[in-house]
C-alpha atoms as one frame of an Amber mdcrd trajectory, in Angstrom:
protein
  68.619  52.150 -21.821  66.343  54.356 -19.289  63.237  55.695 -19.440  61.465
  58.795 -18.651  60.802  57.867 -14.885  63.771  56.049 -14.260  66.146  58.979
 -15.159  63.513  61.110 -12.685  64.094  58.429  -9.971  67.960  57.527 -11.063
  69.526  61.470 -11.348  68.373  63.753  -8.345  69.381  67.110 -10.613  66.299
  66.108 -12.259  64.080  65.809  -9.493  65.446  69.064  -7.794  62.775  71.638
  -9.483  60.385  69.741  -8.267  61.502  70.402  -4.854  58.773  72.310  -2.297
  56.019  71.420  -5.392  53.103  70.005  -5.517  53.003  67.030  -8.010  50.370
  65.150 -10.331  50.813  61.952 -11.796  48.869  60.786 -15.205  49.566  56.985
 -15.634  48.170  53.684 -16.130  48.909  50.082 -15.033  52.101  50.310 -17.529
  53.382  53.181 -15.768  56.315  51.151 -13.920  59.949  51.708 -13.554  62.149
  49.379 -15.059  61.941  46.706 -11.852  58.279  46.662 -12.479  57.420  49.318
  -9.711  54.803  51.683 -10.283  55.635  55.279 -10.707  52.930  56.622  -8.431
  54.720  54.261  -5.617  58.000  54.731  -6.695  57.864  58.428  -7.119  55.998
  58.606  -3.296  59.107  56.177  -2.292  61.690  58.652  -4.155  60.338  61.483
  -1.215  58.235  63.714  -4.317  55.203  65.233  -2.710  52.540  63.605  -5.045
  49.281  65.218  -4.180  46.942  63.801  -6.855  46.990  60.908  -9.577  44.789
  60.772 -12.908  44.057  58.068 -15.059  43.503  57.949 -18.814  40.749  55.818
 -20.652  40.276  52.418 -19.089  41.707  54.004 -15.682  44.634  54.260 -13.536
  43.982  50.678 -12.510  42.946  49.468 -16.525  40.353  47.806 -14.861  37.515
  48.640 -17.572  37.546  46.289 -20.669  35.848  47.877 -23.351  35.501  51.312
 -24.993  33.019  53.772 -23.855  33.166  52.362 -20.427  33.631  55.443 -17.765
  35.801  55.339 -15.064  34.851  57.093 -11.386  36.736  59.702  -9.696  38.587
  57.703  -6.705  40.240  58.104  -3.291  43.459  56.276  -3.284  42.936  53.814
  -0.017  46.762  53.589   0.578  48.055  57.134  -0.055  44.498  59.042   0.548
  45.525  61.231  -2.755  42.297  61.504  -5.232  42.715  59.768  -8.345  40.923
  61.762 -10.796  39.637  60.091 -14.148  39.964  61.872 -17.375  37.649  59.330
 -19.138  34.713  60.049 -16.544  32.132  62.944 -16.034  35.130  64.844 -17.918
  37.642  64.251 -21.018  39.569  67.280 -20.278  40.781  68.269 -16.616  38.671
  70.695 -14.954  39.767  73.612 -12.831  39.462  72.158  -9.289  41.472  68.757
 -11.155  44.105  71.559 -12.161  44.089  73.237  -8.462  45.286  69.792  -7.012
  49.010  70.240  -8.220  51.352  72.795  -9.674  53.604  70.293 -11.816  51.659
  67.602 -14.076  54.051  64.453 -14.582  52.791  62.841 -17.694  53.938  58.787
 -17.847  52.034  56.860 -20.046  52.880  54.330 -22.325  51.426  54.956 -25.639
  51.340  52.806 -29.205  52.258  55.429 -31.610  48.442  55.669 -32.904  46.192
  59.109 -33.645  43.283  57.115 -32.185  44.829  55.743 -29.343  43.057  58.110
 -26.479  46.170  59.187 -24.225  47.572  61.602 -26.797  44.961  63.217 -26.767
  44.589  63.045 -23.080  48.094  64.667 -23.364  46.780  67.586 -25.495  44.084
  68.300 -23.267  46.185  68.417 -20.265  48.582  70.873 -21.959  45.811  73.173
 -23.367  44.314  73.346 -19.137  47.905  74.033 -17.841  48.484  76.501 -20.408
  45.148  78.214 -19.066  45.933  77.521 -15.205  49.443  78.037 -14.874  50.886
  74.920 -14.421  53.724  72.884 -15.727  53.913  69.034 -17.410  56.083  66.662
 -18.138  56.221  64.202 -19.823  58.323  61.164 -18.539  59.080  60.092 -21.583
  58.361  56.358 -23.379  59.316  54.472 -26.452  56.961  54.369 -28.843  56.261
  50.270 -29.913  55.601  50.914 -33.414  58.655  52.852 -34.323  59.466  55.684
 -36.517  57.681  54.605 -39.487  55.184  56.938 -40.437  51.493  55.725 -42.375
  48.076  56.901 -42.809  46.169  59.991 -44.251  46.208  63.372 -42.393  43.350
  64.032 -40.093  40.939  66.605 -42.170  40.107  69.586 -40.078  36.891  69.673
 -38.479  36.716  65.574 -38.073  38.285  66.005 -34.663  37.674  63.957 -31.754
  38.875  62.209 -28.404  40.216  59.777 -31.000  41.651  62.549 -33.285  43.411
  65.306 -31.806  44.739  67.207 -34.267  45.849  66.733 -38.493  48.445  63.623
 -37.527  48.789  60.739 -39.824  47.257  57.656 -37.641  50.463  56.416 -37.631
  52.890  59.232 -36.383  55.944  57.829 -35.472  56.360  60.208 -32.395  57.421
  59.589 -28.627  54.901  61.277 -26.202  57.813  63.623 -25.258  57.961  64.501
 -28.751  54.397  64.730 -29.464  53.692  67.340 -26.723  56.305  69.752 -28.417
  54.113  69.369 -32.044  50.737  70.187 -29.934  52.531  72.884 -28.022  53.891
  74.650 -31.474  50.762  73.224 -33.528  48.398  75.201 -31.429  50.730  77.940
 -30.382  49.960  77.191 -26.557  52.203  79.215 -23.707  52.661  76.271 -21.416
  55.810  75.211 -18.726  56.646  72.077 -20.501  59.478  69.601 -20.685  60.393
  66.338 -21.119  62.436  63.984 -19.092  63.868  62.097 -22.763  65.089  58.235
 -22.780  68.673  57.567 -22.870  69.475  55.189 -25.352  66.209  54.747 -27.167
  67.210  53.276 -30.698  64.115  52.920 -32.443  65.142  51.585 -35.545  67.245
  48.724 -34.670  66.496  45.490 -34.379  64.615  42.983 -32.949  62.510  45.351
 -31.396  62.474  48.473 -33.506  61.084  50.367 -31.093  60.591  48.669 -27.680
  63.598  47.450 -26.003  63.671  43.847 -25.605  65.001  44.200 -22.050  61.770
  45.601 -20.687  58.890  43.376 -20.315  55.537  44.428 -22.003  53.122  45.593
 -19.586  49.149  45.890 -21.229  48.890  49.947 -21.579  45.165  49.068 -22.574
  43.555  45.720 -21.797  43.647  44.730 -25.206  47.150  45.606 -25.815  48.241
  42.573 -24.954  51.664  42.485 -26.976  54.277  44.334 -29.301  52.491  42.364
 -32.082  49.531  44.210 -31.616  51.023  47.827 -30.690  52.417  47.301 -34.698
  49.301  45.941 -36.115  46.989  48.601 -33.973  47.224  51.363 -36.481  45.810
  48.824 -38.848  43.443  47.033 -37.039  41.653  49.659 -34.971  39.819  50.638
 -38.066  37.828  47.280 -37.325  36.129  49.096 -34.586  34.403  50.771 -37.272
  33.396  47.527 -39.199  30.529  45.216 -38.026  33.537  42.990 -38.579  34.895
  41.409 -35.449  38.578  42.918 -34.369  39.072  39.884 -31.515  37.646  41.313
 -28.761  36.263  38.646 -26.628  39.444  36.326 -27.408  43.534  36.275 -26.534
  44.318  37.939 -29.318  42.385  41.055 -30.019  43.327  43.684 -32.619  46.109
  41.132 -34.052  43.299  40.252 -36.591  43.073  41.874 -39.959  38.795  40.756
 -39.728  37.195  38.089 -38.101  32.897  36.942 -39.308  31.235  33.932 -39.458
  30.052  34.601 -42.858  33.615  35.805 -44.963  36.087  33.534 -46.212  39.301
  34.760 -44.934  41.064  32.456 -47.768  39.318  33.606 -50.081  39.819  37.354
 -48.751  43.859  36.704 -48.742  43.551  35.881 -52.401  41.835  38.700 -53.399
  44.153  41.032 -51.804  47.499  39.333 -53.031  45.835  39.857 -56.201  44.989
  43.414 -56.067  48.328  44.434 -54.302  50.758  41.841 -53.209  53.515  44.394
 -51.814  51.023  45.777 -49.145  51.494  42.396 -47.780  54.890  42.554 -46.902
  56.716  42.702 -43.831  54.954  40.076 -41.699  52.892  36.399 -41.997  48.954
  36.435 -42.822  47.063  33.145 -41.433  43.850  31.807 -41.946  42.110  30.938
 -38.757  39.542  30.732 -36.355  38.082  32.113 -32.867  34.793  31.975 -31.398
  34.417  35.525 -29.323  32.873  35.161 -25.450  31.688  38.909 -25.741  31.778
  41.657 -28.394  30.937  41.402 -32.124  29.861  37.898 -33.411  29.866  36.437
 -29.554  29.378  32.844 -29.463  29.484  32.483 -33.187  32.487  30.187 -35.135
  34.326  33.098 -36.968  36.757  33.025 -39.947  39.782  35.230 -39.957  43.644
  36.237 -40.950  45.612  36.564 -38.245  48.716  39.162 -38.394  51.912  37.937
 -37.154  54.477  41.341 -37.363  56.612  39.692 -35.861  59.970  37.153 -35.201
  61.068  36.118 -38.750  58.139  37.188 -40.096  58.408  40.521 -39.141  60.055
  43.279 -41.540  59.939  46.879 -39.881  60.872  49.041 -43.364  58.262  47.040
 -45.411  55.314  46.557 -42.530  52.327  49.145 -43.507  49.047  48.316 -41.193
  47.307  50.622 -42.590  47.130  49.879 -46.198  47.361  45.639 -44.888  43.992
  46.721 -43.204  42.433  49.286 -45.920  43.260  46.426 -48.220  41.428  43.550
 -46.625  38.601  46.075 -46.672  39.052  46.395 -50.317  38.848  42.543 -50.560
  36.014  41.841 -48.571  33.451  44.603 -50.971  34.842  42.750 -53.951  34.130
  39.439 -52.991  30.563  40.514 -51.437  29.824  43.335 -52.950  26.687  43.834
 -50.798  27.978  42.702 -47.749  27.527  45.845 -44.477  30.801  46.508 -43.416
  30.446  50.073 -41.994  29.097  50.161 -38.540  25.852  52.610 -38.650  25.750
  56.429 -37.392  23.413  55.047 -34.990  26.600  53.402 -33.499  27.779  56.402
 -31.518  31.698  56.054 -31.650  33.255  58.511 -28.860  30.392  59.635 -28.363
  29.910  61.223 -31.958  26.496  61.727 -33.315  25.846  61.104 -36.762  29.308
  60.225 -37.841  30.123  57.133 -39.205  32.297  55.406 -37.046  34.739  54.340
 -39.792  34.980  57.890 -40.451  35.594  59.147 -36.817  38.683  56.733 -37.052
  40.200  57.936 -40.105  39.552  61.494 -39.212  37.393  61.796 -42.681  35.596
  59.625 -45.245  38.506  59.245 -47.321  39.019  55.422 -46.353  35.669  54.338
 -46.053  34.827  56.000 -49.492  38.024  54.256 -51.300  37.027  50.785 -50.182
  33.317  51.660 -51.221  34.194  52.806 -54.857  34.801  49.829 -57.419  36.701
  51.897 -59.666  39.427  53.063 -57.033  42.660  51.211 -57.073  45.564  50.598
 -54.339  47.704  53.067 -56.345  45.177  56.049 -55.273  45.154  55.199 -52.079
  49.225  54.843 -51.958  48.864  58.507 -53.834  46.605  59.755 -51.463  48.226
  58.698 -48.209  51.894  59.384 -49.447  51.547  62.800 -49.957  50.313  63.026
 -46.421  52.936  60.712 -44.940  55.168  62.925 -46.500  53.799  66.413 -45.338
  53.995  64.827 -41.839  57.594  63.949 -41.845  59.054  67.067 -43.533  56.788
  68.975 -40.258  58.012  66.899 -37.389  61.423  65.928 -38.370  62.784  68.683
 -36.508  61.211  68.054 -33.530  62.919  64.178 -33.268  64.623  63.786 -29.533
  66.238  60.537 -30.532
């Protein structure tokens, strides 16, 4: 199977418009053709007159560990191009960023998550070539987590960098396809295709999703593995827990909670007791880290560690979402008092006076479920299904593979 960029490279009809233009690349350190070259050298290889280069959160380079940490505007030392950042002084390109290039080429690798930031890097780059003129497109990518669909609608008026638009966290969308729900979602007059995979089956097995030919190159520091890009639309809603996600170990965000002070035994119980189906489709197991930075650093910290995948892993029956909501659930039962909820002081995305739970899940739905001992797994399944369901009946036309 091929990829966006290695069509674009592969099949010079593709390449031909781009002919006598000026061209902008978005990408990251994942942004490589399939014999591990980047696109930014193989395109400049390929003869495409690449003027400029931007690079999402954690930069073109992926350099910068943690969230929240900015990334300078940059002259590329071996091509002299300026590598703009779009998680700098700005989110959303400005007009001299715009001026650099008349056709945007969009090739990041994303993990199928709302609140994973280059979607809605990609919406902001279509809303400022809508304004300026310009065209984009998106090389397209598989998206690691599949078609599978999970996770309440964004409520209108939560949005954010980590909430775009009313998506389900999990959407189940290439960024190819994506771009054509922003484009009709917010009715935006924009130059905009997509170079589309050939061969992208993302519903068969082992990998469901990502191609077991191509090796897995970090997108984000911390996604380290396909394990992860599954759990992620689960385990991101840690970020909004005092609860430790694994940052500041090998494994981060393949953790359903990690604390010195919670019995993740105990916490495995509790949710097999309250709803042993949301367990299905991988392995839970008890263990241990100690984190070197982050949440709990330097402190011994219990945990349940996801494994989605081998034998273990069952792509129909996974649901991250309701695994994570649920191990939420478990934890107020068992300690009742115990702070899970990061406070508003905690300024997630730059949000003020938002709880950053809430900034995640794009309302206080979640949060408020968990925090209510007379809700139940069945109204959260009621609450989210209806929403799961909305989304697929609105998208399903707009499926390229």
């Amino acid at each position: 199977m091929k990829f966006g960029i290695d069509r674009l490279l592969s099949e010079p009809e593709l390449r031909k418009p781009l002919e006598g233009k000026r061209v902008a690349l978005v990408a990251h350190p994942a942004s490589v053709t399939e014999n591990l070259t980047h696109s930014l050298d193989a395109l400049i290889a390929a003869g495409i007159n690449v003027t400029s280069a931007f690079g999402p959160q954690h930069g073109l380079k992926g350099d910068k560990q943690d969230n929240m940490v900015e990334t300078a505007d940059e002259i590329d030392p071996h091509y002299g191009i300026p590598v703009f950042s779009l998680y700098g002084e700005v989110r959303r390109p400005t007009g001299q960023m715009m001026s650099s290039a008349d056709v945007f080429l969009f090739d990041l690798q994303d993990l199928g998550c709302r609140i994973y930031t280059f979607v809605t890097t990609l919406l902001y780059l279509l809303e400022e070539a809508a304004k300026h003129g310009k065209s984009v497109w998106v090389l397209d990518r598989p998206n690691p987590a599949g078609r599978p669909v999970e996770g309440t609608l964004l409520v209108p008026g939560n949005e954010s960098f980590v909430g775009a638009a009313p998506m389900p966290m999990r959407h189940g969308l290439t960024m190819g396809e994506m771009g054509h729900w922003f484009i009709r979602h917010f009715g935006l007059d924009v130059d905009y295709r997509v170079i589309d995979m050939h061969y992208w089956l993302p519903e068969s097995g082992s990998g469901y999703g990502w191609p077991e030919a191509r090796i897995w190159i970090n997108p984000s520091p911390n996604a380290a593995n396909l394990n992860m890009a599954r759990a992620y639309a689960g385990t991101v809603m840690i970020e909004g827990a005092t609860l430790s996600e694994g940052r500041g170990t090998t494994r981060p965000l393949e953790v359903l909670f990690g604390a010195p002070d919670v019995d993740a035994k105990a916490a495995l119980v509790e949710m097999a007791r309250m709803a042993p189906e949301w367990l299905a489709g991988c392995a839970l197991r008890d263990c241990w880290f100690e984190p070197t930075f982050h949440k709990h650093q330097g402190k011994l910290c219990n945990a349940l560690m996801i494994h989605a995948e081998g034998q273990h892993y069952n792509h129909d029956a996974f649901r991250p979402w309701r695994l994570q909501a649920l191990a939420f659930k478990a934890i107020r039962n068992l300690y009742p008092d115990y702070p899970i909820w990061r406070g508003t002081d905690f300024k997630y995305e730059y949000t003020n006076d938002v709880l950053a739970i809430d900034v995640i899940n794009g309302g206080p739905a979640l949060r408020e479920w968990v925090d209510n001992p007379a809700a139940t797994p069945h109204d959260l399944d009621q609450l989210a299904a209806h929403d799961e369901a909305a989304w697929i009946a609105q998208v399903r036309n707009l499926l390229l593979y």
